[in-house]
C-alpha positions as CSV (number, residue, x, y, z in Angstrom):
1,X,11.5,247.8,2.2
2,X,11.3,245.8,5.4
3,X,14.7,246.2,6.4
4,X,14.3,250.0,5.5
5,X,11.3,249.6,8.0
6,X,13.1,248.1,10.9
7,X,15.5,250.9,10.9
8,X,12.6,253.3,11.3
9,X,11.1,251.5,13.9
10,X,14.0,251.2,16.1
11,X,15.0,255.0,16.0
12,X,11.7,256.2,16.0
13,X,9.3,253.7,17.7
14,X,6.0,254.7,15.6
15,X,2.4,253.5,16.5
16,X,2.0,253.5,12.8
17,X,3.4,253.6,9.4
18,X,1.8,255.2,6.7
19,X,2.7,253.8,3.0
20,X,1.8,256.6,0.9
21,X,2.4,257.8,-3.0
22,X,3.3,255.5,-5.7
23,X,4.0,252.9,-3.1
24,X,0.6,252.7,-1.6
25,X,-0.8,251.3,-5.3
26,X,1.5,248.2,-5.3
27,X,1.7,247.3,-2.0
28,X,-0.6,244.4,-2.7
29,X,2.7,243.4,-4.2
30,X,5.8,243.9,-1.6
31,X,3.6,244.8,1.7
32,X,3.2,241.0,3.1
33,X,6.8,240.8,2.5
34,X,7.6,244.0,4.2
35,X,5.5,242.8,7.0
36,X,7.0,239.7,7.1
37,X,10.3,240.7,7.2
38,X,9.5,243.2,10.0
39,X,8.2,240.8,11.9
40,X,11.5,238.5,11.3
41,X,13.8,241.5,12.4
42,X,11.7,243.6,15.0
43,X,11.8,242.5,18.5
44,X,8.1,241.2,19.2
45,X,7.7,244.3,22.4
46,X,9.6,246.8,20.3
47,X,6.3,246.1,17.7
48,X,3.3,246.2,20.0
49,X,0.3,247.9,18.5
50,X,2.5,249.1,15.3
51,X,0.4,249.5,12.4
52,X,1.9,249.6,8.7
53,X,-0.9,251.0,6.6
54,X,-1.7,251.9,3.3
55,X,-3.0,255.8,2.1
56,X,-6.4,256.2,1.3
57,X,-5.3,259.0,-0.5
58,X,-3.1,257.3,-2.8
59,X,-0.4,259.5,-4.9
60,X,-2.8,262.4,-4.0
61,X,-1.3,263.8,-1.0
62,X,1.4,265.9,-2.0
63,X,-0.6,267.2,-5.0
64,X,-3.2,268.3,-2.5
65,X,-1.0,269.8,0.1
66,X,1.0,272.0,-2.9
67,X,-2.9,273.1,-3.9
68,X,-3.5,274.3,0.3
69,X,-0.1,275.6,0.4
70,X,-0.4,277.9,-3.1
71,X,-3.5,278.8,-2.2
72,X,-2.8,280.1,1.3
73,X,-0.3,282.2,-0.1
74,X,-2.7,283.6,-3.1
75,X,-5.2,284.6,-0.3
């Protein structure tokens, strides 16, 4: 996951990362490692001010944007 990370923050320089779905209920599990392996591979300027966060949403999102999206096209 961190190395996966790294990519993404080279090619797209984010202010933050979101970790959403069935990732974002065991990231108490693999996120410090993630972190930690950013932080071993990510140049320290090319990391300023990034965030890698967790949903508050959980595995809802997608399930809730489907429910907006069918509905708009009901209405």
């Amino acid at each position: 996951m961190g190395v996966g990370l790294t990519s993404l923050i080279y090619v797209l320089t984010p202010e933050a990362i979101v970790i959403g779905g069935g990732f974002s209920a065991s990231a108490i599990f693999f996120l410090p490692t993630a972190i930690a392996e950013v932080e071993k591979r990510v140049m320290p300027t090319s990391r300023i001010g990034l965030e890698i966060l967790t949903s508050k949403l959980g595995n809802s999102p997608g399930m809730l944007g489907a429910t907006k999206l069918a509905l708009a096209l009901v209405r």
